[in-house]
ZAMARGU-4260 file (C-alpha; in steps of 0.2 Angstrom, whole numbers, plus 5000, padded with zeros to 4 digits):
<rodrens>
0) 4874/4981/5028 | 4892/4974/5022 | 4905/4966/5031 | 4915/4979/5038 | 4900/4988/5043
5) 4893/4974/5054 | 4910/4972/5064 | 4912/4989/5068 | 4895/4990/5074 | 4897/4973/5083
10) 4914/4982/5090 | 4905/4995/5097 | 4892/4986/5105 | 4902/4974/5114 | 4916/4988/5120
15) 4902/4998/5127 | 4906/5013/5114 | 4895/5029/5112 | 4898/5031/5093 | 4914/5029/5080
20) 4920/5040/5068 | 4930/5035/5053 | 4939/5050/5043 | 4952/5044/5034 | 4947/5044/5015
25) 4952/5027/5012 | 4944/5021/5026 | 4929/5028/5019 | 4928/5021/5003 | 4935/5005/5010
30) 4918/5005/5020 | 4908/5012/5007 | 4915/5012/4990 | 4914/5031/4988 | 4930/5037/4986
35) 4935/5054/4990 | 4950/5067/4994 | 4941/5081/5004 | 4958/5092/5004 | 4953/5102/5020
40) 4936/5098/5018 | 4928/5086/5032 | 4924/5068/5027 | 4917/5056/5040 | 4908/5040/5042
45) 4898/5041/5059 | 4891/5027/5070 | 4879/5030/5084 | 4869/5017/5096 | 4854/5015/5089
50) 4855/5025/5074 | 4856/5022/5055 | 4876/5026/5047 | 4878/5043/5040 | 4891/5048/5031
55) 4897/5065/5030 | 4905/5074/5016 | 4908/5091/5007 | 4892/5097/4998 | 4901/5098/4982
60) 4903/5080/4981 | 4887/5074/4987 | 4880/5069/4970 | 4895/5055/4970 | 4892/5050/4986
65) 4872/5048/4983 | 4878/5038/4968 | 4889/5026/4975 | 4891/5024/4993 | 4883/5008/5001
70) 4879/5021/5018 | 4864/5030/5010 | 4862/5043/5023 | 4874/5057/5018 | 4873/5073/5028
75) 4881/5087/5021 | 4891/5103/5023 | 4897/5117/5013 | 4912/5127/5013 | 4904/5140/5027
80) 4898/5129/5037 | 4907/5122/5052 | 4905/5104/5048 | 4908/5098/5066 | 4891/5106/5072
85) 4885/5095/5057 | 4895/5080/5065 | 4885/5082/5082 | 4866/5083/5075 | 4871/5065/5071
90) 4876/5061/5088 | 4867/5057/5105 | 4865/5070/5116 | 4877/5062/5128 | 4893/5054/5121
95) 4904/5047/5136 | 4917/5036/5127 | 4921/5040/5105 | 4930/5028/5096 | 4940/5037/5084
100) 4955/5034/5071 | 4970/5042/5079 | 4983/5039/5068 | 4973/5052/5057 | 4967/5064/5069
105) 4976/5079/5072 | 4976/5091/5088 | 4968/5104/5078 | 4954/5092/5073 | 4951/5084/5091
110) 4948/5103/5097 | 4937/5106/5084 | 4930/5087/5089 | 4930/5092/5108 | 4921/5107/5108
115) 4905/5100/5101 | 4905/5082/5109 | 4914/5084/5124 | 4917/5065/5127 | 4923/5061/5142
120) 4934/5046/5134 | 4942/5042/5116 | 4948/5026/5110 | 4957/5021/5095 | 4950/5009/5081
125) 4963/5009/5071 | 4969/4991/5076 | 4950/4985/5072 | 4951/4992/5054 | 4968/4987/5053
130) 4962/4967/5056 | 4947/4969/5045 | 4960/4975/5031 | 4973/4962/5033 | 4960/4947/5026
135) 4957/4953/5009 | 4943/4947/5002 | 4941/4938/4983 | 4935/4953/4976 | 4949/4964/4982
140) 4961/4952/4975 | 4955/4952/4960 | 4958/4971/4961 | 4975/4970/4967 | 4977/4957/4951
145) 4971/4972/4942 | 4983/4985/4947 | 4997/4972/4945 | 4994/4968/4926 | 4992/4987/4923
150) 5008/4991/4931 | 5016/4975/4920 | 5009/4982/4907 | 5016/5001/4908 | 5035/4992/4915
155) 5035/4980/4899 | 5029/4994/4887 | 5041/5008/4893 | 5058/4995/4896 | 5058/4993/4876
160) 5061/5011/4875 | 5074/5014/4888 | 5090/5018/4879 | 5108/5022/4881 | 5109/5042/4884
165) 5092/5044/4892 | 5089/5052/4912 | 5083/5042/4925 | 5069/5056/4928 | 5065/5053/4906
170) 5061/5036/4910 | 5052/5039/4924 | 5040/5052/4914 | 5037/5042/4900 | 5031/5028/4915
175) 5019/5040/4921 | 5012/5045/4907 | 5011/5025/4901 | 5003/5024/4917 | 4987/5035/4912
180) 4988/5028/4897 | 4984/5010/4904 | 4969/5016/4914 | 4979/5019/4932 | 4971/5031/4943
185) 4989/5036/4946 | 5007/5031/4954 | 5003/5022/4969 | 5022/5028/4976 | 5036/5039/4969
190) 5039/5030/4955 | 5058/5025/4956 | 5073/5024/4940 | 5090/5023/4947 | 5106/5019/4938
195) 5123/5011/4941 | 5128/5019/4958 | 5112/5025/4962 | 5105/5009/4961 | 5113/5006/4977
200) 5102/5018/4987 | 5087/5009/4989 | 5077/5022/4991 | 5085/5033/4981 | 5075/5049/4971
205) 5079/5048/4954 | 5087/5063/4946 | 5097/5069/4931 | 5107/5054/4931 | 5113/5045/4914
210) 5109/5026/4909 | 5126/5020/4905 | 5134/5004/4896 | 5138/4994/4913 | 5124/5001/4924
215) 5112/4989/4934 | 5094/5000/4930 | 5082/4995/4945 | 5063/5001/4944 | 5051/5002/4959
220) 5033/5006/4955 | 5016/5004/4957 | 5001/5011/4953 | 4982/5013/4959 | 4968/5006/4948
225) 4949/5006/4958 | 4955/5009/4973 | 4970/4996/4976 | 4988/4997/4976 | 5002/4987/4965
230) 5021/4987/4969 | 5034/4978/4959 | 5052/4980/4959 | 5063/4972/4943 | 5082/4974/4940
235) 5090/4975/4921 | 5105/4976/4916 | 5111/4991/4902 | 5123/4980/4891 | 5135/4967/4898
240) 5137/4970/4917 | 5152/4964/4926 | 5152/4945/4936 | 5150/4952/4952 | 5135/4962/4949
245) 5128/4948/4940 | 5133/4937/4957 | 5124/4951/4967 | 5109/4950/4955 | 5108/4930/4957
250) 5109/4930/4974 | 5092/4940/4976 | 5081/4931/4964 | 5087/4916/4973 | 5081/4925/4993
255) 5064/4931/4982 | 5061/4913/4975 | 5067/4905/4993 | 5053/4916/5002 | 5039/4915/4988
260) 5042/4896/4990 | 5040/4896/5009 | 5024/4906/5010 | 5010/4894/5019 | 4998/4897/5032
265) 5005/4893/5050 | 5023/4900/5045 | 5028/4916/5054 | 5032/4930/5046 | 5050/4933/5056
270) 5054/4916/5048 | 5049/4920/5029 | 5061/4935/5033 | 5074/4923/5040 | 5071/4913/5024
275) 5079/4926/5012 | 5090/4932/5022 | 5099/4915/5025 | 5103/4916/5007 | 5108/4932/5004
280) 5122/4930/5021 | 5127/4914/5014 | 5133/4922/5000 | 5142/4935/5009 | 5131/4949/5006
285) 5120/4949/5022 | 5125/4968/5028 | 5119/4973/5012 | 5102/4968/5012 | 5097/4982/5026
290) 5079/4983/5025 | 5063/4973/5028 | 5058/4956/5017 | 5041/4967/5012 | 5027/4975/5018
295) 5007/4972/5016 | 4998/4977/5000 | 4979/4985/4998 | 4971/4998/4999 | 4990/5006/5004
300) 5004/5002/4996 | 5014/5000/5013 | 5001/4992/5024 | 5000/4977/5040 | 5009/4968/5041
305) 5027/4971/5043 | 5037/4959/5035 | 5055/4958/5044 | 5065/4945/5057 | 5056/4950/5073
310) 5037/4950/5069 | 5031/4933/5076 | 5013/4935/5069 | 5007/4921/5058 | 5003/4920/5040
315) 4985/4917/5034 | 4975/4914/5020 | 4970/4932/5014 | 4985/4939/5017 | 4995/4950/5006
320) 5010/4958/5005 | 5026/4958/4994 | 5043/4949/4996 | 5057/4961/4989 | 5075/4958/4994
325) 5089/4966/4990 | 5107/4969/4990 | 5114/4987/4989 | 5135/4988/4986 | 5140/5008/4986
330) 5148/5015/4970 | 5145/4997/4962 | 5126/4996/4962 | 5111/4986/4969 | 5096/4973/4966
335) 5081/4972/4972 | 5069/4960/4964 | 5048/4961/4972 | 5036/4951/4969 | 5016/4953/4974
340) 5009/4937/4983 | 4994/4932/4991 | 4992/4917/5006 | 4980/4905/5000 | 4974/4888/5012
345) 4988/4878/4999 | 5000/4889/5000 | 5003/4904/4988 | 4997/4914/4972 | 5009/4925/4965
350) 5001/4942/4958 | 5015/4946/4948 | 5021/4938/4933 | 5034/4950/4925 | 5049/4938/4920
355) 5064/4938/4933 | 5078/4931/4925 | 5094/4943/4921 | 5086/4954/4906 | 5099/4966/4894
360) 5090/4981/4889 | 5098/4998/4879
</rodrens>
């Protein structure tokens, strides 16, 4: 029984739960390695006192999960069947209190839940899943190191093709289809291209937009590769950019490397937060960095923790997230610079390699 198995069973043990039921998809193939999207379908890992796991998933993809998933017994359901009546012949006959993942359950499937269990109490796991996810393990940094090279790969590859004349949504096609190309399962966001004033929005849709002589050219993207997520942000500038731009574009790489070089266990992640921010203000462009240092990284690409000024947790080894300031001047443009980094007992190891210094491309 792996890891994440044990705990939950441990969790239900010592909280004096009936059973537990994990739906969301990623959850499942966290737990199991079977990875799935079930569209309407139901998709479910069940737990029970006393009883062996099951997981439970649509017939059509029983073969894979027969294949693959470290939960061998699989119950199954087709698209006539009404899957909950399958969830309660692997249930005890009497469930008083269900631990299930509210954040994915929604009021039409706790009725359908309700009127075959009728517990009397449910209680949310999300926050046991969520501290189980938050330590990565060696292997899932290595994945996480995989998805990073691939999306290096695909932003090197498609940057010596960006030209004078093109659309922001041209350069975001030809990324995708370099994405596919290197192997990714697929974008792990929106993949984002925005020029000169658009650049400025950041989190902006990129559109029918021009690269121009003069234009900062900022990419956001990421992809999934075996599961896990990668997310890096990197700035350029189209031809000679003017010296407040380039001021602009100094002042964030030198917030990123102030963060990176602080990242230790025992620090807080309010004060990694504090850390780049104090060099963006004292440069005099602290209303313009107006979102969060980063956010964790794994099995989602926006996951715990939260990196930003008032979240007092601490950092440990296992932990990984992205740092990614930015400063965002309307109707001039805006840089953000991200990197990928993992809290190691010593300190830190940076995922990402892509280079950071002020780069002319078109």
């Amino acid at each position: 029984m792996n890891h994440t198995l044990h705990t939950l069973i441990a969790t239900m043990e010592t909280e004096q739960w009936d059973a537990i039921l994990v739906t969301d998809p990623k959850h499942v193939y966290y737990i199991t390695g079977f990875a799935c999207d079930p569209h309407e379908r139901f998709l479910g890992i069940v737990l029970a006192k006393g009883q062996e796991p099951v997981l439970i998933v649509p017939a059509l993809d029983a073969d894979k999960a027969a294949a693959v998933s470290s939960i061998k017994r699989i119950a199954t359901h087709s698209d006539t069947d009404n899957p909950y009546n399958i969830l309660k012949q692997q249930l005890p006959d009497t469930v008083t209190t269900f631990g299930l993942e509210k954040a994915h359950m929604t009021v039409q499937r706790y009725e359908s839940l309700q009127s075959v269990v009728q517990a009397a109490h449910y209680v949310d796991i999300g926050a046991v899943l969520q501290s189980l996810r938050v330590i990565k393990s060696e292997e899932e940094i290595e994945r996480l190191q995989a998805a990073v090279d691939c999306i290096e790969t695909v932003l090197d590859n498609v940057v010596r093709r960006v030209r004078i004349g093109m659309t922001e949504a041209e350069v975001v096609a030809d990324l995708e289809y370099e994405m596919k190309k290197q192997g990714a399962e697929g974008p792990s966001f929106s993949t984002m291209v925005l020029a000169g004033d658009n650049s400025a929005l950041p989190h902006g849709v990129p559109g029918q937009r021009i690269i121009q002589a003069g234009d900062l050219l900022l990419f956001d993207l990421g992809v999934y590769l075996n599961g896990y997520a990668s997310d890096i942000t990197r700035t350029f500038a189209v031809g000679e950019i003017s010296e407040e731009l380039k001021e602009i574009y100094n002042t964030v790489l030198a917030a990123n490397e102030a963060a990176i070089a602080a990242v230790r266990p025992g620090i807080t992640y309010a004060s990694l937060d504090q850390t780049a921010r104090q060099v963006i203000t004292d440069k005099g462009y602290g209303p313009y960095f107006n979102h969060r240092l980063g956010h964790g990284l794994g099995i989602d690409v926006h996951e715990y923790p939260s990196i930003h000024d008032q979240n007092e947790a601490v950092l440990e080894p296992g932990h990984v997230f992205t740092i990614e300031p930015g400063v965002y001047v309307q109707g001039k443009g805006g840089v953000r610079i991200e990197d990928d980094v993992v809290v190691t007992k010593e300190g830190v190891r940076v995922l990402t390699s892509y280079p950071k210094q002020l780069t002319i491309i078109g």
